[in-house]
Backbone bond lengths (Angstrom), bond angles and torsions (degrees), N, CA, C in turn:
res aa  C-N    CA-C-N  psi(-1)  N-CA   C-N-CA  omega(-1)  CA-C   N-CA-C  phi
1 X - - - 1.454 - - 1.526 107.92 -
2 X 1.366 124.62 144.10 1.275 138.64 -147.56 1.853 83.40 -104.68
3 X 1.214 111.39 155.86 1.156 123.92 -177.26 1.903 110.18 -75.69
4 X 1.363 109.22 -35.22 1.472 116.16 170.05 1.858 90.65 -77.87
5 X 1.160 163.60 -38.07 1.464 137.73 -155.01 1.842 84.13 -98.50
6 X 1.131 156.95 -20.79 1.106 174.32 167.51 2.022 109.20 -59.02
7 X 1.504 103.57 -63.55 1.480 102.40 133.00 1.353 158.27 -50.17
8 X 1.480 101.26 -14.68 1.546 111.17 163.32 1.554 119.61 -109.44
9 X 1.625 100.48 -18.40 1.137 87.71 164.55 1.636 135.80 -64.78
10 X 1.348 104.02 -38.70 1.616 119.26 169.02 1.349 109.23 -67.07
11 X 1.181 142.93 -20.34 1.361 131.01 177.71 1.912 100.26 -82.04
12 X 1.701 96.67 -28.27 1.781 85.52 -175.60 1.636 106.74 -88.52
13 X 1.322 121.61 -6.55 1.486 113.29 156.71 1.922 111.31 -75.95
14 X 1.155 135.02 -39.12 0.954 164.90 -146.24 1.826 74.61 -76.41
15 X 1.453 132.55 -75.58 1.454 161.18 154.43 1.666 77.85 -5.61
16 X 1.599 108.54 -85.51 1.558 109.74 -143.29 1.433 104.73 -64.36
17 X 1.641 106.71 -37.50 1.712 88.63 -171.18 1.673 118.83 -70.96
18 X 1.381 128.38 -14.18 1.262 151.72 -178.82 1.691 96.79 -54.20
19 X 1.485 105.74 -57.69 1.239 106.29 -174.23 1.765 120.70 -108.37
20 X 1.367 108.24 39.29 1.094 113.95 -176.31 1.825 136.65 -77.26
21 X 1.435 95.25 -23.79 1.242 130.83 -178.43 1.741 104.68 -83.06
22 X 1.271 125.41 -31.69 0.949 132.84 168.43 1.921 122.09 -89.84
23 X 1.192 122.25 -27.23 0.949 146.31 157.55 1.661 114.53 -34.87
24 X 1.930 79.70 -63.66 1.721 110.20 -161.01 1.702 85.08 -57.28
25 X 1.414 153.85 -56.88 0.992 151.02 -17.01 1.358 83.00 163.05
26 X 1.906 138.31 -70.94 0.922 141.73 -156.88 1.599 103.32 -111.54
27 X 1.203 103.59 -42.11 2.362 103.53 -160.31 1.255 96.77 -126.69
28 X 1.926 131.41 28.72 1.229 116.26 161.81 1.630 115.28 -43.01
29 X 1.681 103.18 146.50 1.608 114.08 177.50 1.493 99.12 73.69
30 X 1.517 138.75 -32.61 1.445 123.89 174.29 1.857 117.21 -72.85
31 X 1.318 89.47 173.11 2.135 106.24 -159.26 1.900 79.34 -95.28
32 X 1.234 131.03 135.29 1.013 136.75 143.77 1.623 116.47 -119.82
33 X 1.455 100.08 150.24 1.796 122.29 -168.70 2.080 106.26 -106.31
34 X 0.868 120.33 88.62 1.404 126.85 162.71 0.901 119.41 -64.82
35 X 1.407 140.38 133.82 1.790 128.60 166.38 1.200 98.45 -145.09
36 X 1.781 134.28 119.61 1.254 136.48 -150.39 1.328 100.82 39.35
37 X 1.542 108.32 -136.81 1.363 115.26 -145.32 1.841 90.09 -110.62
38 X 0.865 121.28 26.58 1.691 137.88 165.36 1.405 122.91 -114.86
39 X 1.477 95.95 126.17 1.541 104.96 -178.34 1.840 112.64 -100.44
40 X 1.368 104.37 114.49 1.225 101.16 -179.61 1.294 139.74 -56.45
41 X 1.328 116.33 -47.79 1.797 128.42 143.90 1.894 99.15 -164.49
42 X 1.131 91.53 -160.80 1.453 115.25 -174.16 1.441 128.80 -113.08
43 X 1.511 151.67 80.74 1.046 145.35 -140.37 1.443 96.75 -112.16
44 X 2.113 101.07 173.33 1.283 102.53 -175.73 1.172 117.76 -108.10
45 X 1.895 115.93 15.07 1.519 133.90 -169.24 1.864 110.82 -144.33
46 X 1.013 117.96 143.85 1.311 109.16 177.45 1.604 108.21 -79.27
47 X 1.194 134.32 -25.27 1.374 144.39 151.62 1.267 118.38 -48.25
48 X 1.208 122.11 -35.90 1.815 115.84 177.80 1.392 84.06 -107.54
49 X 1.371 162.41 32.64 1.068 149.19 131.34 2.060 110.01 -84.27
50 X 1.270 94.21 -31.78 1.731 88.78 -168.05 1.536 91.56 -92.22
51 X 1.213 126.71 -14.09 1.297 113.60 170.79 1.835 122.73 -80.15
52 X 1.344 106.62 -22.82 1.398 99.35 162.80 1.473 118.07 -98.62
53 X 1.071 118.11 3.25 1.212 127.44 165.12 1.454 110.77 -67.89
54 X 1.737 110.44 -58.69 1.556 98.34 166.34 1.610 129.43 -87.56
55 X 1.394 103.35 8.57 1.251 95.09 168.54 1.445 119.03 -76.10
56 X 1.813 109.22 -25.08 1.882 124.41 -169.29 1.513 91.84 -93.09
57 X 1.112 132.05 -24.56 0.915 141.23 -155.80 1.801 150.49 -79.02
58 X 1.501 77.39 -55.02 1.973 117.66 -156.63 1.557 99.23 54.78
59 X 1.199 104.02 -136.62 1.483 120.45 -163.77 1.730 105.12 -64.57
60 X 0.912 92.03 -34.08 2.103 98.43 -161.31 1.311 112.78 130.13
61 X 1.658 101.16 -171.33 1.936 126.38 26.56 2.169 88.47 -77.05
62 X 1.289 89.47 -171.64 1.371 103.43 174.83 1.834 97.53 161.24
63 X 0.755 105.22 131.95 2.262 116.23 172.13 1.162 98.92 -105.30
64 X 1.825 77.59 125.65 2.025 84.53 169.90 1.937 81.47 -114.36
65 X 1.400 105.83 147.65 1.835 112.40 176.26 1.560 85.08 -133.46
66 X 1.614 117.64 145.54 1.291 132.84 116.99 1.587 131.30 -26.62
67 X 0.989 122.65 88.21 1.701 101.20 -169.63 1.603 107.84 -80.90
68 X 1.246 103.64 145.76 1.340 124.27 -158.92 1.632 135.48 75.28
69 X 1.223 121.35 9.89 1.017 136.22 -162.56 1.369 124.38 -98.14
70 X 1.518 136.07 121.77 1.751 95.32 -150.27 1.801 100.31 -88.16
71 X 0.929 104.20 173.66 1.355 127.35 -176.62 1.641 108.39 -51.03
72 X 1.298 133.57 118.87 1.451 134.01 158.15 1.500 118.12 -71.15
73 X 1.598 95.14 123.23 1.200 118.32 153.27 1.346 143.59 -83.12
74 X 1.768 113.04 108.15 1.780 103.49 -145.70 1.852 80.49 -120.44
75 X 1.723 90.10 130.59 1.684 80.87 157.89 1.592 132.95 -79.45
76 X 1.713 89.20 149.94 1.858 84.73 171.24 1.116 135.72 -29.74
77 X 1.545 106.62 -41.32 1.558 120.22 -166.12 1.131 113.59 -145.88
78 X 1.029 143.99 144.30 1.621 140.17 167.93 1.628 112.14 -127.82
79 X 1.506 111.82 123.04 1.403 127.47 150.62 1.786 128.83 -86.99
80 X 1.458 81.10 115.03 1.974 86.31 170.21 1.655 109.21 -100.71
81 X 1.463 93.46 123.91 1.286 105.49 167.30 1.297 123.59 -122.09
82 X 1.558 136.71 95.15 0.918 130.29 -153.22 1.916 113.98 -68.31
83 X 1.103 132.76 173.04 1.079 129.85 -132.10 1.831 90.07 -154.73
84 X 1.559 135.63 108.87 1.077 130.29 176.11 1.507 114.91 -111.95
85 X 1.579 121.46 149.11 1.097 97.78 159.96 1.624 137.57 -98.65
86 X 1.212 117.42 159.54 1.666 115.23 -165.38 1.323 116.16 -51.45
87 X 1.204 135.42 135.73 1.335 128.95 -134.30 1.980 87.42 -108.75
């Protein structure tokens, strides 16, 4: 990610949390599409949200959020270690 699409991305979170309270309020549980500081609408799937997202769109940047949903926590790194049982 380019430091300008990296910049728009934070201005389009910057967008969602601004209007979150209102959000929370009207399209809890719906997929919404931000692009800059404009919210495109509110859907009832994250699939028909990323699809008009790239249809208005192309590639991006652009945030699609769940509203109300709390925030995922992804680790840095992940180790798989598979796990047998004693034979």
């Amino acid at each position: 990610m380019s430091m300008a699409e990296a910049r728009a991305l934070d201005r389009e979170i910057a967008a969602f949390e601004e209007r979150r309270v209102d959000l929370e309020a009207r399209h809890k549980g719906e997929w919404v599409v931000i692009h800059g500081e404009d919210m495109l609408g509110a859907y009832d799937s994250f699939e028909v949200a990323a699809e008009e997202a790239v249809r208005n769109f192309g590639s991006g940047p652009f945030l699609i959020r769940q509203v109300g949903a709390l925030p995922a926590i992804l680790p840095a790194s992940v180790m798989h270690i598979p796990v047998r049982a004693p034979d």
